[in-house]
C-alpha positions as CSV (number, residue, x, y, z in Angstrom):
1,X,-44.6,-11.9,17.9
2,X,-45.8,-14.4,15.9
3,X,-49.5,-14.7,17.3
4,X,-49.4,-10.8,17.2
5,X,-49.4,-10.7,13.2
6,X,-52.5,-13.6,13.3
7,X,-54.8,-12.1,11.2
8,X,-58.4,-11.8,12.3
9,X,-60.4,-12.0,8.8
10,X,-59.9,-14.4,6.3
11,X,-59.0,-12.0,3.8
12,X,-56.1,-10.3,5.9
13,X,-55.1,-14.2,6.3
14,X,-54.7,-14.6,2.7
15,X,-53.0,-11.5,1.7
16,X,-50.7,-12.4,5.3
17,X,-49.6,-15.8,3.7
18,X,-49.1,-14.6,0.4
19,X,-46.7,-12.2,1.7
20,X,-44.8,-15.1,4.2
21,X,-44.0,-17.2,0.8
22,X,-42.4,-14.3,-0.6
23,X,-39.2,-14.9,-1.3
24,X,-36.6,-12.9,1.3
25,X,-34.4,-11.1,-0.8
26,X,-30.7,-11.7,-0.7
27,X,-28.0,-9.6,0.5
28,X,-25.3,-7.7,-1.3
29,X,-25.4,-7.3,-5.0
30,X,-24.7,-5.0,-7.4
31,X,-26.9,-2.3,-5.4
32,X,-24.0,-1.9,-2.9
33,X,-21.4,-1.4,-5.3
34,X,-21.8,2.4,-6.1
35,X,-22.2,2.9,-1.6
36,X,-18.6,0.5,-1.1
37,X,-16.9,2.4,-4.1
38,X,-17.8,5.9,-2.9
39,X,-16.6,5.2,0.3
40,X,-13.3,4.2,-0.8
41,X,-12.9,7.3,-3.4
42,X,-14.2,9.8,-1.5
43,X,-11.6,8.8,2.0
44,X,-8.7,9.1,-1.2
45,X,-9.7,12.4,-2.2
46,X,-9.5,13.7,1.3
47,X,-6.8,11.9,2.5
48,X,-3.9,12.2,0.0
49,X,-5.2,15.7,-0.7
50,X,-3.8,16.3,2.5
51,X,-0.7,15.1,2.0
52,X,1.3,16.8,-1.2
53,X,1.3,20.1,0.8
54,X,1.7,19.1,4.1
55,X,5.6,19.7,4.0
56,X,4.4,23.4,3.5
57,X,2.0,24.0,6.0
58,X,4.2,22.5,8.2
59,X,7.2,25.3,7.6
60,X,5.0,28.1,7.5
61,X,2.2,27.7,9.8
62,X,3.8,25.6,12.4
63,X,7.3,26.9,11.8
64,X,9.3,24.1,11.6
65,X,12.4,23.4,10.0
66,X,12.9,21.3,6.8
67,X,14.3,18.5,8.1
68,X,12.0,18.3,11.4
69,X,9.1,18.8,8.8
70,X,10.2,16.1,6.3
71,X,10.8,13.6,9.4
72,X,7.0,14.3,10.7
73,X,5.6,13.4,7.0
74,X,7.8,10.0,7.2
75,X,6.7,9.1,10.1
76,X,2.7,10.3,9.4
77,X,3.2,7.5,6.2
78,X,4.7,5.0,8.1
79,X,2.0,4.9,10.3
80,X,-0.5,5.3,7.3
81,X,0.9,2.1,5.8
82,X,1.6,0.5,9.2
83,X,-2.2,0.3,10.6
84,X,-3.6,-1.6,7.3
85,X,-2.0,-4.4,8.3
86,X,-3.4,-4.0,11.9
87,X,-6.8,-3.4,10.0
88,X,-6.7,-6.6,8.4
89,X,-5.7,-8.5,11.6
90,X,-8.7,-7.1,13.5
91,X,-10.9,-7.9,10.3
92,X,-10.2,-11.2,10.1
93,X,-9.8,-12.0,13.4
94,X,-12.5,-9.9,15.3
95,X,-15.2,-7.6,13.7
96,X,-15.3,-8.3,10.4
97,X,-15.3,-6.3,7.6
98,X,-18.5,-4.3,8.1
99,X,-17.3,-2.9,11.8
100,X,-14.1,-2.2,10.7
101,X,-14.7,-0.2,7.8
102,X,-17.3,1.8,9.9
103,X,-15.3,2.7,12.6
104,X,-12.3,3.6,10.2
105,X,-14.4,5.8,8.4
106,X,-15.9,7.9,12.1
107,X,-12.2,7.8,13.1
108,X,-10.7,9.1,10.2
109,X,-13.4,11.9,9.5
110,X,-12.9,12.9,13.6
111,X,-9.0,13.3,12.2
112,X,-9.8,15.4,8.6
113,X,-12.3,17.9,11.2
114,X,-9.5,18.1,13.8
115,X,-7.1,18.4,10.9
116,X,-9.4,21.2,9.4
117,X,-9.9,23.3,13.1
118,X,-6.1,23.3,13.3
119,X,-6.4,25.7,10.4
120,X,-9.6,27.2,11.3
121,X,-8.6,28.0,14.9
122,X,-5.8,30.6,15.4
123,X,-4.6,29.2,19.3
124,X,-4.5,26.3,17.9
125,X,-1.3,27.5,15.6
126,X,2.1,29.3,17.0
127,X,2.0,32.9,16.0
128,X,2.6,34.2,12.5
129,X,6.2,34.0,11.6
130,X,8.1,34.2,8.2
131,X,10.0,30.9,8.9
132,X,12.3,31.7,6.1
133,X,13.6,34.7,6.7
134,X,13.5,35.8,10.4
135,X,15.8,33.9,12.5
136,X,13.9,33.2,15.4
137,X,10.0,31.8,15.2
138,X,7.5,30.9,18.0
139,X,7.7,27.1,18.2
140,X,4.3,25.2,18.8
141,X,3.5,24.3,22.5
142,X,3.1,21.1,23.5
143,X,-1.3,21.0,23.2
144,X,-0.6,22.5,19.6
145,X,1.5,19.6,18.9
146,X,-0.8,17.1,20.5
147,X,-4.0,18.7,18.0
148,X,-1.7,17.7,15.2
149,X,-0.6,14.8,16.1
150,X,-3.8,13.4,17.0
151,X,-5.4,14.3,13.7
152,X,-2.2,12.8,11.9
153,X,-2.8,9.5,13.9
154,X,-6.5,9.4,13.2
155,X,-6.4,10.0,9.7
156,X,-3.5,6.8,9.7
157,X,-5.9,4.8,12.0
158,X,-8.9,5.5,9.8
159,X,-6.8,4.6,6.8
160,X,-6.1,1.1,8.4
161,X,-9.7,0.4,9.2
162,X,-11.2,1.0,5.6
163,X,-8.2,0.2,2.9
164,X,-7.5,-3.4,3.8
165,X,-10.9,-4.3,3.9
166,X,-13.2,-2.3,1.5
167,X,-12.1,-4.5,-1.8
168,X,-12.9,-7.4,0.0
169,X,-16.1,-6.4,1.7
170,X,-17.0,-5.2,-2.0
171,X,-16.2,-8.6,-3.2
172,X,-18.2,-10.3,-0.2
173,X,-21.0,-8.8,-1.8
174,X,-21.0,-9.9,-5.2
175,X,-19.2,-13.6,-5.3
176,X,-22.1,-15.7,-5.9
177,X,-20.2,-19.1,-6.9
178,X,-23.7,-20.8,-8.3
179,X,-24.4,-17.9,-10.6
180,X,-22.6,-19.0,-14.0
181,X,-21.7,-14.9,-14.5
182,X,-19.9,-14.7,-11.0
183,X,-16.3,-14.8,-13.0
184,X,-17.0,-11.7,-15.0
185,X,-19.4,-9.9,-12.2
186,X,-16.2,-9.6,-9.8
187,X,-14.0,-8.8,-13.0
188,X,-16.2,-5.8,-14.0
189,X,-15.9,-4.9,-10.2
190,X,-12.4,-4.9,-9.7
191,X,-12.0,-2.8,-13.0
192,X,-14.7,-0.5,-11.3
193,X,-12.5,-0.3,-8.0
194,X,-9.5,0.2,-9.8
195,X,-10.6,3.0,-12.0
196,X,-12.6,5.1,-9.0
197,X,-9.2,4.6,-7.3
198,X,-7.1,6.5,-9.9
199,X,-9.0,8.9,-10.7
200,X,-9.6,9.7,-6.8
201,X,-5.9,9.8,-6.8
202,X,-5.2,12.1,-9.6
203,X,-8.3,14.6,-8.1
204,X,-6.4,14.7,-4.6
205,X,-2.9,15.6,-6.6
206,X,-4.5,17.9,-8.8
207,X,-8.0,19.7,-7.3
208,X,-7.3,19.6,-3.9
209,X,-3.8,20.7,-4.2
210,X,-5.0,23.9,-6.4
211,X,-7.5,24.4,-3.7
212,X,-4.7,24.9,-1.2
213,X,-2.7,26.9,-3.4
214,X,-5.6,29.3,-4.0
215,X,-7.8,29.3,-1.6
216,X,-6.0,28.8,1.9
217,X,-6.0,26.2,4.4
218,X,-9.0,26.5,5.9
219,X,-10.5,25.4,2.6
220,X,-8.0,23.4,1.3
221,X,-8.7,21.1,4.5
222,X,-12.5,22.1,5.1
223,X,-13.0,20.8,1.4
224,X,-11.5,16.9,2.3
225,X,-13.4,16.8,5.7
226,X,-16.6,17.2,4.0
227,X,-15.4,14.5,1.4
228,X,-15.1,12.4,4.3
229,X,-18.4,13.4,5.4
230,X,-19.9,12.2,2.3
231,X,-17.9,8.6,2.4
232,X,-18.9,7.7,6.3
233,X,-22.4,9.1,5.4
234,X,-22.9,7.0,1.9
235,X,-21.6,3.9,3.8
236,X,-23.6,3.2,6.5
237,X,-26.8,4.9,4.9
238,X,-26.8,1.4,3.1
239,X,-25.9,-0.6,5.9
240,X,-29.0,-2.9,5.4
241,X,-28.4,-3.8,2.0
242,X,-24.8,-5.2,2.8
243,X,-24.1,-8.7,3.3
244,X,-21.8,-8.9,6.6
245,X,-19.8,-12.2,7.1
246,X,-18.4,-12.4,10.5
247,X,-14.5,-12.5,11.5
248,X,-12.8,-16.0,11.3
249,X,-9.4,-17.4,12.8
250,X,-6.6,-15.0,11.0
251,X,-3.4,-16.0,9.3
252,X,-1.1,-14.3,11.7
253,X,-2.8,-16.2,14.2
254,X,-1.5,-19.1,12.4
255,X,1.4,-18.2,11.8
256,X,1.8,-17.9,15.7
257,X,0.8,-21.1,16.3
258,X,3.0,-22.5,14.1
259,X,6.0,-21.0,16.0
260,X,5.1,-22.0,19.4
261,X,4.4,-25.8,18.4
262,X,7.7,-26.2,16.6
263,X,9.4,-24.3,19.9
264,X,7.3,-26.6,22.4
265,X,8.1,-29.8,19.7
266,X,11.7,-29.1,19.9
267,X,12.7,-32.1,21.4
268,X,10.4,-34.6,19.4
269,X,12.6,-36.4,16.7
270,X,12.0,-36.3,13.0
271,X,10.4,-39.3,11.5
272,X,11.6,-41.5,9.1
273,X,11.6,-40.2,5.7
274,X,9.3,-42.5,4.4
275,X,6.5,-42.0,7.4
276,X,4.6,-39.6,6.0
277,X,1.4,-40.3,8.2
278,X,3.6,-38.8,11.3
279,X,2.3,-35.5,10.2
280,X,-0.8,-33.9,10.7
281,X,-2.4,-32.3,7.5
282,X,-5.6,-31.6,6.3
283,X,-8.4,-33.5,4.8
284,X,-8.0,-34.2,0.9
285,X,-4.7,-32.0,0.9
286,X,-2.1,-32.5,-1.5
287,X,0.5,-32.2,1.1
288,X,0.9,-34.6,3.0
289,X,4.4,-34.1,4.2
290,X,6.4,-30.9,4.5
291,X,9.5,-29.8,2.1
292,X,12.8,-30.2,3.5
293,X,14.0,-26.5,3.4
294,X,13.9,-24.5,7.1
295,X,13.4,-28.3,8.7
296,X,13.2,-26.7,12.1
297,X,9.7,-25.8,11.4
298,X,8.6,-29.0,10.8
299,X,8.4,-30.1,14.4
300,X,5.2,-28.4,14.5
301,X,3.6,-30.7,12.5
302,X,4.6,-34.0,13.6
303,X,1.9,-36.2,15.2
304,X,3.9,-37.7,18.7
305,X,1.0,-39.3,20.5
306,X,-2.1,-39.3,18.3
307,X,-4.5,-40.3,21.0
308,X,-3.6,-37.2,22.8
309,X,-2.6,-34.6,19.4
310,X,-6.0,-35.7,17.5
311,X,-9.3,-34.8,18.1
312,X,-12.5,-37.5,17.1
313,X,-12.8,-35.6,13.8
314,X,-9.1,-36.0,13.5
315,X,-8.0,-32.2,13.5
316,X,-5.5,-30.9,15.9
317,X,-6.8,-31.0,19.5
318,X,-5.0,-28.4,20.6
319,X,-3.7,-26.1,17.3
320,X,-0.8,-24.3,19.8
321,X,0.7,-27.8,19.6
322,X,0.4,-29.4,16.7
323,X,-0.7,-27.7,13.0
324,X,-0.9,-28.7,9.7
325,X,1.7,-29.1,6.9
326,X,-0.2,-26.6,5.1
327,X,0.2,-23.8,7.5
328,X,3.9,-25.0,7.8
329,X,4.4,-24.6,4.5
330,X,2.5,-21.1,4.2
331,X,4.9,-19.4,7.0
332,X,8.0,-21.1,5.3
333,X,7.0,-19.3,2.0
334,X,6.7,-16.0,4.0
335,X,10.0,-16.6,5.3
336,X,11.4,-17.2,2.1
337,X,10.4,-14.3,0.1
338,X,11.8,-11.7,3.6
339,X,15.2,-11.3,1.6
340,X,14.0,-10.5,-2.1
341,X,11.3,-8.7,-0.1
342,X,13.6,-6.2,1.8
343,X,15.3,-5.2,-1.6
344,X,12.4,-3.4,-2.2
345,X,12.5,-1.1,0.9
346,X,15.0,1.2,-1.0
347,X,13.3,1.7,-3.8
348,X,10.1,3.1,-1.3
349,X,12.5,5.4,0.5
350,X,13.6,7.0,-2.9
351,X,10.0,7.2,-4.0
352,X,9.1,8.7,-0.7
353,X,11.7,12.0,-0.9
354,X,8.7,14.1,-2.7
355,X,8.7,16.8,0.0
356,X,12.0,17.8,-1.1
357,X,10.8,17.8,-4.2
358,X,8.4,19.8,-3.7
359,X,10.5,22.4,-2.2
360,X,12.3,22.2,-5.5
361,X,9.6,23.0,-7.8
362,X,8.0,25.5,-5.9
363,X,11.4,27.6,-5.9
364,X,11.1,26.9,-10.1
365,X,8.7,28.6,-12.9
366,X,6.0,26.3,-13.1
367,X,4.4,28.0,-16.2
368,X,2.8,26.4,-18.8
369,X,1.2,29.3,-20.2
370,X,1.1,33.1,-18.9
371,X,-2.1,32.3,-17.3
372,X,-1.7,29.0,-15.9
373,X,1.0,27.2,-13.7
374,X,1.3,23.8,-12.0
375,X,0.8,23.5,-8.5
376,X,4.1,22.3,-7.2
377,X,2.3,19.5,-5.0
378,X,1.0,18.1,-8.3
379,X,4.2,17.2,-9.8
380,X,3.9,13.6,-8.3
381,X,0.9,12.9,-10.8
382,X,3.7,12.2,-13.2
383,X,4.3,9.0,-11.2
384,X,1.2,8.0,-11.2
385,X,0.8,8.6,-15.3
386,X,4.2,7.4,-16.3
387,X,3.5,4.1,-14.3
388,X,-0.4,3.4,-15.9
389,X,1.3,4.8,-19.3
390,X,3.7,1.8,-19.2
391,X,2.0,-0.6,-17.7
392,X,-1.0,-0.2,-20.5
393,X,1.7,0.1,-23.3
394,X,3.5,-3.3,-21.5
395,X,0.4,-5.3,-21.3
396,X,-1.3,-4.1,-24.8
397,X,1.4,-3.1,-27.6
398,X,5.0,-4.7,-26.4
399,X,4.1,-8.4,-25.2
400,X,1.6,-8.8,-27.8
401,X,3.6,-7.1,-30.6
402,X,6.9,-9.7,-29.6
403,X,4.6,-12.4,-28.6
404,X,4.2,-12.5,-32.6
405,X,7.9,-11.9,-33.8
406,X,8.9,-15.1,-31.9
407,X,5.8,-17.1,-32.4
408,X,5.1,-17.7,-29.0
409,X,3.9,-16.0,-25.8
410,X,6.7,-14.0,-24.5
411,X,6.8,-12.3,-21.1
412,X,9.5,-10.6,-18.6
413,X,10.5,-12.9,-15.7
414,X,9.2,-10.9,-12.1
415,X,13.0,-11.1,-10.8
416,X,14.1,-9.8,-13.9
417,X,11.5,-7.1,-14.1
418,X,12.1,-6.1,-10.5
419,X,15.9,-6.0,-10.5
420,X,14.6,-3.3,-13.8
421,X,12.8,-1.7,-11.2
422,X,15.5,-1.1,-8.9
423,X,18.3,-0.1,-11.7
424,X,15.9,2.4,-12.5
425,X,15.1,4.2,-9.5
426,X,18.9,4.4,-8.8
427,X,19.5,6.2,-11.8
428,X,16.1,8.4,-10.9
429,X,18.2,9.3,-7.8
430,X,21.2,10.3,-9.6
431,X,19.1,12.7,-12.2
432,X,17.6,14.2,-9.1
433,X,20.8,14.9,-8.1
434,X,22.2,16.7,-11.3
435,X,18.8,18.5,-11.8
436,X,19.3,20.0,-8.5
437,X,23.3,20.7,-8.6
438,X,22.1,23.1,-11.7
439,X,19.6,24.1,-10.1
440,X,21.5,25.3,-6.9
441,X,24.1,27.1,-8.7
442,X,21.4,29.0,-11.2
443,X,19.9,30.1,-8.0
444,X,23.3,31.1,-6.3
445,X,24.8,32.6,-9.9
446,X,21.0,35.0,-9.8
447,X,22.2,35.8,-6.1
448,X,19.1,34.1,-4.3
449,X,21.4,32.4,-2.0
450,X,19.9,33.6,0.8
451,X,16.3,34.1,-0.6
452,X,15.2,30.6,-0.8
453,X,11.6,32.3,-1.8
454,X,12.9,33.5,-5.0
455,X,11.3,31.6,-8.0
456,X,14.1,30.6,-10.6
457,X,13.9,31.2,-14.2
458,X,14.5,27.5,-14.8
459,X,11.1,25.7,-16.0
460,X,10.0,23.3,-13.3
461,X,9.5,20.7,-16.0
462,X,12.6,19.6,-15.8
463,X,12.0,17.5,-12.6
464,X,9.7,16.0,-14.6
465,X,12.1,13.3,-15.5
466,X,12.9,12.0,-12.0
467,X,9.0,11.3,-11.0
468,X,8.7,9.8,-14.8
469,X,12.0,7.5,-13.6
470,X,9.9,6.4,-10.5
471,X,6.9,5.8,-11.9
472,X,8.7,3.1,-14.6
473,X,10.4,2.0,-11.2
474,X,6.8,1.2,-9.6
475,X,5.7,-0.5,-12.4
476,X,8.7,-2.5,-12.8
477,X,9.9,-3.4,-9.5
478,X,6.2,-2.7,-7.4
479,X,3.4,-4.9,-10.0
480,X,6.9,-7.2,-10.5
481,X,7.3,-7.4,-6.6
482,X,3.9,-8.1,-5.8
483,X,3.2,-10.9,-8.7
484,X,6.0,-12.7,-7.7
485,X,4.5,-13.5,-4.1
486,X,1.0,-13.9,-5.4
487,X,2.9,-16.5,-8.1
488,X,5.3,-18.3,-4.9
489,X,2.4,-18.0,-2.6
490,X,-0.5,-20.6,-2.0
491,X,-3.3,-19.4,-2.8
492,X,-4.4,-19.3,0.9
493,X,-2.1,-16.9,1.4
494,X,-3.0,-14.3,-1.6
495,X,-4.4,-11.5,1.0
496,X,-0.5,-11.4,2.3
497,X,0.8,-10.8,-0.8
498,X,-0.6,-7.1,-0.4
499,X,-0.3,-6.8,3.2
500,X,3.9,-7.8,2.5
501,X,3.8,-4.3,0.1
502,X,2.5,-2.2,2.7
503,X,4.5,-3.2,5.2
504,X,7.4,-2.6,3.0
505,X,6.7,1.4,2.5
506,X,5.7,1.2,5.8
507,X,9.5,-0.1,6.7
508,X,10.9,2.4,4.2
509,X,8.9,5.9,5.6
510,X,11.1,4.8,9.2
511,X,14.3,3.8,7.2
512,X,13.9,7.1,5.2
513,X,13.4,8.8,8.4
514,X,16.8,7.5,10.4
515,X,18.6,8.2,6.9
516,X,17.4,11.9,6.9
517,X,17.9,12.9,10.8
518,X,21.5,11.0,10.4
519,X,22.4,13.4,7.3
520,X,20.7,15.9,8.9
521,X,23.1,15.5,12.5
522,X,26.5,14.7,10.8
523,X,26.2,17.6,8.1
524,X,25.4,20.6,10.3
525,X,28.4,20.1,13.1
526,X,29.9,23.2,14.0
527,X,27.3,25.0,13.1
528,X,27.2,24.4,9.4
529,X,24.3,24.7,6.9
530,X,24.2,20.8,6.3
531,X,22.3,19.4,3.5
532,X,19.3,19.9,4.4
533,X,18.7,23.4,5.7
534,X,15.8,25.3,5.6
535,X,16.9,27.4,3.0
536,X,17.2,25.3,0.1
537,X,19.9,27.6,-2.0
538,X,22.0,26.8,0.9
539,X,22.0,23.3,1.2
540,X,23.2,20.4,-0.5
541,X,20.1,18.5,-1.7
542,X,22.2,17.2,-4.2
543,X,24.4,15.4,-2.7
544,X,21.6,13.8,-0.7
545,X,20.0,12.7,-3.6
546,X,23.3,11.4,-4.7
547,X,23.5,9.8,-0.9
548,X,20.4,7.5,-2.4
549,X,21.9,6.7,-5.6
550,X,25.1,5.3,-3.9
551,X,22.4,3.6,-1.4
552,X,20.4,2.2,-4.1
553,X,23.3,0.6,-5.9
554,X,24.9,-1.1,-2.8
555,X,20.7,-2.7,-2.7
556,X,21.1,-4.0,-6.4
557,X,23.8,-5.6,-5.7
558,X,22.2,-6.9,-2.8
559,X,19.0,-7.7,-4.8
560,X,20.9,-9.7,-7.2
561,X,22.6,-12.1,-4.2
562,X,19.2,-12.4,-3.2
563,X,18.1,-13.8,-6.1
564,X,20.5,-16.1,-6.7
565,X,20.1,-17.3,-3.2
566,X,16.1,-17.9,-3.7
567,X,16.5,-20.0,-6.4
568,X,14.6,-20.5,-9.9
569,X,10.5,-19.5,-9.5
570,X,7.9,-21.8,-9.6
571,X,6.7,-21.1,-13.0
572,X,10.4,-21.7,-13.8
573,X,10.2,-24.8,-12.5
574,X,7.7,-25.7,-14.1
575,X,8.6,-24.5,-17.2
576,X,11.9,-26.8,-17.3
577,X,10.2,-29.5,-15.7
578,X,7.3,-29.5,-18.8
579,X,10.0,-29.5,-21.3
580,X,11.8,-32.0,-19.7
581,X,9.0,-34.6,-19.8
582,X,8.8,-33.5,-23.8
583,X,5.4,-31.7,-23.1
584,X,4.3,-28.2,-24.6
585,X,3.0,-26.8,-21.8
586,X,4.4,-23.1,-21.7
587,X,1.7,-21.5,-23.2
588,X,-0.6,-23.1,-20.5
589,X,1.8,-22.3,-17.2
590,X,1.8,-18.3,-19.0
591,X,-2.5,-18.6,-19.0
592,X,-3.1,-19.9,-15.8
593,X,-0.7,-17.5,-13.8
594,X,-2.1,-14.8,-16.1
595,X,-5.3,-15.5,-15.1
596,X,-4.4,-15.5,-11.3
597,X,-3.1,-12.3,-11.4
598,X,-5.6,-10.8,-12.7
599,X,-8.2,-12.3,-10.8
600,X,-6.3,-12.0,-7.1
601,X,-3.2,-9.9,-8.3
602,X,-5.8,-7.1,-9.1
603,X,-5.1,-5.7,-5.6
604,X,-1.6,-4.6,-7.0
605,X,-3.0,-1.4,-9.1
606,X,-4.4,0.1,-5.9
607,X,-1.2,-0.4,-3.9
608,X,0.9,1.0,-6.3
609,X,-1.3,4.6,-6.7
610,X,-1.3,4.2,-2.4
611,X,2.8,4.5,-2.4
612,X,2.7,7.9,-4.2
């Protein structure tokens, strides 16, 4: 190839070896921001504009019951927040980020079109019925089920390919550590992310909902297909301006290898205490020994016979049999946080009860003027604005404003803030309860008991409370949840911080599931009504919601043994520690972490919108 672009006059030579010293340009920059950011806003227009109605087109089009409806959503969410994690793994470990937000993006458009034919298509629906009110409906054979189903699954499977990774690819792009700027380039970025995220989040509540209600399925879903056109199509149409680093050894992987070692090490006695160079850790590490708490895992880092553990350059020569003290250390914190973790599962399954909900307010006047209503699938944008109302007023107005009152900075503890979080979505739980015991009994006093269609003369607004109550809940016990492992964590371990929040929904969407199918069974015996009927007037939503309450209760009192049982925070630690030595150093501790959460805690703003 070379000798083919020789040139044969002088002339051509020149111009040939001026253009050979040119400078190749680099990769990345600020000119793939606007391609990586459409791509993520345009896949969360379409896929949570699918979502708020779903419980709707469900009953009517596919005719089944509430319950069996409900259960299908759960389990579409679980697997929505399930497959990031998977995402990440295969990231990391496999194709990198490029591949794997590519491939999410084909995958989930092939769902959103399959999604879209289902309404398009007539055979590929069970016959028209009025689910409500006739007594038997056509149920869907078992291809139709399959269609929907398989668009359900790519959509979730798409979702796990682009959300894990598309902050980081971004990221990969602009983190330039020998430009002085880099600091506030990936700052201005994250804000950039952050703010396409919510407002893609409050267009899928709001437009795409009002789509549907108008203007039928087969735009309502043909509108988010071509959305998701538009994001696999702006992605890879810049696919030569991206800078693509290739997968490395993941964390899990790790983690795995430090199980097996201590297993296979079982045998091998401790050291002395004072023989710290019998474990294996890295070069220039500050650990050189590991901490005494879950000792069991230690066996995986102690060096038996070094002629046969080490390697020349004196890593592990096999890493299934011996590790380092750091990765020892980084599954122990894991292992720590699983308790205070879990307590957090409860307050997901209360946040995740929106189809019924929904069913409330569309059975409620929604007016705001004579002209205008809300959609009844847009109510949960009152999560999303009471949690960035509070969380803006928090940050800007009440730490400041009693910062100065006590002359020093002044800031909630994250166990403090998330045991907040869960009082408050217990007490969300038991306002949805008495909103919907009047409700029930306006509706049965007006004699719609058995016309579950009828909209009551009570304004809709007053569920408005409830979704207000979970929002303050996200924002206290979700942003507290998160900062407390990104604050416990080592910094190598700041990506599982996120993929830990996930997880949880994705734990409380199959919890919330076994909870409703188990009301569901025990309620309707003898051919009863139950609670959770198809005709709403007839059930007992209430007491469901009050169900939760008594569920979320029992969880802070859990919560709170928890916490005693963890033990003080680091930064309390330190805190005590500082003033025990007679040094000042609060204001510092505060700065630092400050700054680490808003440089890798960022990642919490777009998890919190994603659990609406």
């Amino acid at each position: 190839m070379e000798k083919m672009e020789e040139p044969a006059a002088s002339g051509q030579g020149e111009v040939m070896t001026t253009h050979q010293h040119t400078p190749k340009r680099r990769k990345g920059g600020l000119i793939t921001m606007p391609f990586i950011i459409a791509n993520e806003a345009f896949e969360k227009v379409a896929s949570y504009g699918l979502v708020p109605n779903m419980i709707f087109y469900l009953i009517k089009d596919y005719h089944m019951g509430v319950a069996q409806a409900t259960t299908t959503i759960f389990l579409w969410n679980a697997a929505t927040n399930f497959m990031p994690l998977l995402g990440a793994f295969i990231s990391d470990s496999y194709l990198g980020r490029f591949l794997t937000i590519g491939l999410g993006s084909i995958t989930s458009l092939l769902g959103m079109i399959l999604m879209w034919l289902t309404a398009m298509i007539p055979q590929l629906r069970p016959s028209p019925c009025e689910q409500m009110t006739q007594t038997s409906c056509e149920t869907p054979t078992a291809g139709q089920m399959a269609m929907l189903v398989s668009s359900m699954g790519l959509i979730s499977i798409g979702a796990g390919g682009i959300r894990p990774c598309s902050l980081a690819f971004g990221a990969d792009q602009l983190d330039n550590r020998a430009d002085p700027k880099n600091e506030r380039v990936l700052e201005s970025y994250f804000g950039w992310y952050y703010a396409s995220t919510a407002i893609a989040v409050l267009i899928a509540l709001t437009a795409i909902v009002y789509i549907q209600d108008h203007h039928g399925w087969r735009v309502g879903y043909g509108v988010p297909a071509i959305l998701m056109f538009l994001s696999a199509f702006l992605f890879f149409i810049a696919s030569p301006l991206y800078l693509k680093q290739k997968a490395s050894t993941s964390l899990f992987t790790g983690f795995a290898q430090v199980l097996v070692a201590a297993y296979k090490n079982r045998k091998v006695p401790f050291p002395p205490r004072d023989s710290d160079s019998k474990y294996h850790h890295a070069k220039n590490s500050e650990s050189i020994a590991p901490t005494e708490n879950l000792r069991f895992l230690n066996k995986a880092c102690i060096i038996g016979n070094p002629e046969q553990d080490l390697a020349p350059d004196a890593s592990a020569s096999n890493p299934w049999s011996l590790c380092t003290v750091e990765r020892v250390e980084e599954l122990k914190a894991i292992i720590r946080v699983i308790p205070l973790w879990s307590t957090g599962i409860m307050m997901s399954i209360n946040v995740s009860q929106g189809s019924f909900q929904l069913l409330q307010a569309s059975s409620m006047d929604r007016h705001l003027t004579s002209n205008f209503q809300i959609p009844a699938g847009s109510f949960s944008t009152f999560v999303v604005i009471s949690l960035a109302a509070w969380v803006v007023l928090y940050d800007r107005a009440i730490l400041p404003l009693a910062s100065k009152i006590k002359g020093k900075p002044v800031r909630l503890g994250v166990k403090l803030r998330m045991g907040i979080g869960l009082f408050l979505s217990c007490v969300a739980m038991v306002v949805a309860g008495i909103v919907e015991n009047i409700r029930r009994r306006k509706a049965i006093g007006h004699g719609y008991l058995n016309n579950p269609q009828a909209v009551l003369g009570m304004s809709a607004l007053w569920l408005v409370p409830q979704f207000c109550l979970n929002g303050l809940a996200e924002a206290f016990n979700g942003i507290g949840q998160t900062e407390f492992y990104y604050s416990e964590f080592p910094k190598s371990l700041s990506s599982i911080a996120g993929a830990l929040f996930g997880l949880g929904m994705a734990v409380a969407n199959l919890l919330a599931t076994v909870i409703l199918s188990a009301v569901d069974h025990l309620t309707s015996k003898g051919g009863k009504d139950g609670w959770v009927p198809n005709n709403i007037n007839k059930g007992h939503y209430d007491n469901y919601y009050w169900l939760l309450a008594i569920m979320s209760s029992v969880n802070l009192l859990y919560f709170l043994f928890c916490s005693w049982a963890y033990g003080p925070c680091k930064e309390q630690i330190t805190k005590v520690r500082d003033e025990g030595n007679g040094f000042n150093k609060e204001e510092e501790e505060l700065s630092i972490l400050g700054t680490m959460i808003k440089e890798e805690g960022k990642v919490l703003e777009g998890e919190e919108l994603s659990r609406v």
